[in-house]
C-alpha positions as CSV (number, residue, x, y, z in Angstrom):
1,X,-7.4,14.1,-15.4
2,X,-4.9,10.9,-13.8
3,X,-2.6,13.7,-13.6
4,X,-4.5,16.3,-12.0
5,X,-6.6,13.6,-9.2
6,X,-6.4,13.9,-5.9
7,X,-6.0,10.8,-3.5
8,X,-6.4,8.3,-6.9
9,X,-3.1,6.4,-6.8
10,X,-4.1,2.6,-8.5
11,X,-5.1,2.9,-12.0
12,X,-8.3,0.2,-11.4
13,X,-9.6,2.6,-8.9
14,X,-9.7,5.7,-11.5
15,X,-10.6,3.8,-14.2
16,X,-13.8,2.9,-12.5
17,X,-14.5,6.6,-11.7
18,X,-14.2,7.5,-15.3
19,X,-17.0,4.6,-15.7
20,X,-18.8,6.3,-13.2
21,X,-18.7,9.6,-14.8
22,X,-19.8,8.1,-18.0
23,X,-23.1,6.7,-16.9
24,X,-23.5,9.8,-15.1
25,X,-23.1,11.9,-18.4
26,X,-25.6,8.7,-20.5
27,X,-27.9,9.3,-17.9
28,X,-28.0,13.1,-18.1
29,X,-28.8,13.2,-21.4
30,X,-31.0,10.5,-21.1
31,X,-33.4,11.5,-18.6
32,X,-32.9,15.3,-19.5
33,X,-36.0,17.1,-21.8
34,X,-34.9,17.8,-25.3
35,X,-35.4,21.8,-23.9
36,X,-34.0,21.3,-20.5
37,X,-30.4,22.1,-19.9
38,X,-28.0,18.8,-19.1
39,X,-26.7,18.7,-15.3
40,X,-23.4,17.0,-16.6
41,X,-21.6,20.0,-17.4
42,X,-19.2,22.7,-15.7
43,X,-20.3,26.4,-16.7
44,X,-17.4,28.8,-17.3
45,X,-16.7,30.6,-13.4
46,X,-19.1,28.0,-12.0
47,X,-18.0,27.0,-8.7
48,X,-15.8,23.5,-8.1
49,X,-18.1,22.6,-5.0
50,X,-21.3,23.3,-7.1
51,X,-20.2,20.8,-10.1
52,X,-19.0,18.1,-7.8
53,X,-22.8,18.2,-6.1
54,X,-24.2,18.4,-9.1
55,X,-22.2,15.3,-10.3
56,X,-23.0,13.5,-6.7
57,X,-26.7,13.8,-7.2
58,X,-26.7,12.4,-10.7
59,X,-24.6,9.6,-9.5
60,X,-26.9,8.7,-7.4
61,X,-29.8,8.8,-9.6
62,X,-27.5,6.5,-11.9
63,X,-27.2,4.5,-8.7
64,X,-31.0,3.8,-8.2
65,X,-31.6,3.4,-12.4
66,X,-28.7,1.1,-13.0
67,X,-28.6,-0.8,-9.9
68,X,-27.9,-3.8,-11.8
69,X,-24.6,-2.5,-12.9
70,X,-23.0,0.1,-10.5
71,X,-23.0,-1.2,-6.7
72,X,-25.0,0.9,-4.4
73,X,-21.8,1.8,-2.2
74,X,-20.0,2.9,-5.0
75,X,-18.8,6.8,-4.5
76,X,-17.6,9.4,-6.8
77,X,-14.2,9.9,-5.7
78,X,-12.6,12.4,-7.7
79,X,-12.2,15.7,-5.9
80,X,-13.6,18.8,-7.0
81,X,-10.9,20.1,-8.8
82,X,-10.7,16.7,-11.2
83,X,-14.6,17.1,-12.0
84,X,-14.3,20.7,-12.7
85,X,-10.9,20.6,-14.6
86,X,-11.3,22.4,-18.2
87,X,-8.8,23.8,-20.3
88,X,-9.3,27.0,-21.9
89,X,-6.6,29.0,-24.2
90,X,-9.0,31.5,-24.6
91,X,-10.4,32.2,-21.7
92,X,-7.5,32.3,-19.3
């Protein structure tokens, strides 16, 4: 992912956006129903636009829930290639 982000140059600044993408994937599966599908995923062919949105809007749910413990300016800053990187042998 370091490898592959846009923009990202200090290693403080995309550490914090891998914390930011953590609480974003605890809070998913938190405050998902046990037969709801998670948000904090990227579908095979999905679009890299529709998962960074999707990403966005739980952020800031995770913004308002854990106010205490991620700022309210903070940003998700990864482009959408980085959020919707996967690596498939298979299915290339």
């Amino acid at each position: 992912m370091a490898a592959n982000a846009v923009g990202i140059t200090r290693d403080e600044v995309f550490a914090q956006q891998i914390i930011n993408l953590v609480f974003c994937k605890i809070y998913d599966e938190r405050f998902t129903k046990p037969n709801d599908t998670v948000k904090f995923r990227a579908g095979l062919g999905e679009k890299a636009g529709k998962i960074r949105t999707r990403i966005q809007e739980i952020f800031d749910n995770v913004k308002k829930q854990y106010g205490d413990v991620i700022d309210s300016n903070d940003e998700i800053l990864l482009d959408e290639r980085s959020l919707s990187y996967r690596e498939c042998k298979v299915c290339a």
